[in-house]
C-alpha positions, -999 to +999 in steps of 0.1 A: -239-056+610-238-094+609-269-089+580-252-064+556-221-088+557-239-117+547-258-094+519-222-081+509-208-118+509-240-125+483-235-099+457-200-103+461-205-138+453-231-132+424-204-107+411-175-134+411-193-162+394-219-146+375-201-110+360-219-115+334-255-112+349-243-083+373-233-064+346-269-070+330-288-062+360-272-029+365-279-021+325-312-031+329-330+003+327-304+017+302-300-004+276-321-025+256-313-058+235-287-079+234-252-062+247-218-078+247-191-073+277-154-066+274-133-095+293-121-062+311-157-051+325-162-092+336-124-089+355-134-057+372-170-072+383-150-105+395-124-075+411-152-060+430-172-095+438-138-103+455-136-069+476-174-072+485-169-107+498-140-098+520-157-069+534-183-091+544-165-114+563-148-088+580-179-071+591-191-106+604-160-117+620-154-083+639-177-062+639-162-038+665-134-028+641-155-003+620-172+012+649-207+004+646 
């Protein structure tokens, strides 16, 4: 479990400081050209880069909790 934490803790990351190239990777196959992002898409990807990298450490730190 200690790898999917540190692989959680890396998106999360590349979510948090880079919103704006998460949100193009995941439009990638759906869109094509140049697209512009609402500051309220960039806070939710920050949002969920935050929630990723604290599930990460917790799965690193105990990994007992979650059962596996």
């Amino acid at each position: 479990m200690v790898l999917v934490g540190f692989f959680l803790i890396f998106f999360g990351l590349m979510n948090f400081l880079f919103p704006e190239v998460a949100l193009k990777m995941e439009d990638w196959t759906r869109i094509r050209g140049d697209r512009d992002y609402t500051p309220f898409a960039k806070g939710m990807t920050r949002l969920s880069g935050v929630v990723l990298i604290v599930a990460g450490i917790l799965l690193i730190v105990s990994p007992g909790v979650f059962g596996f």
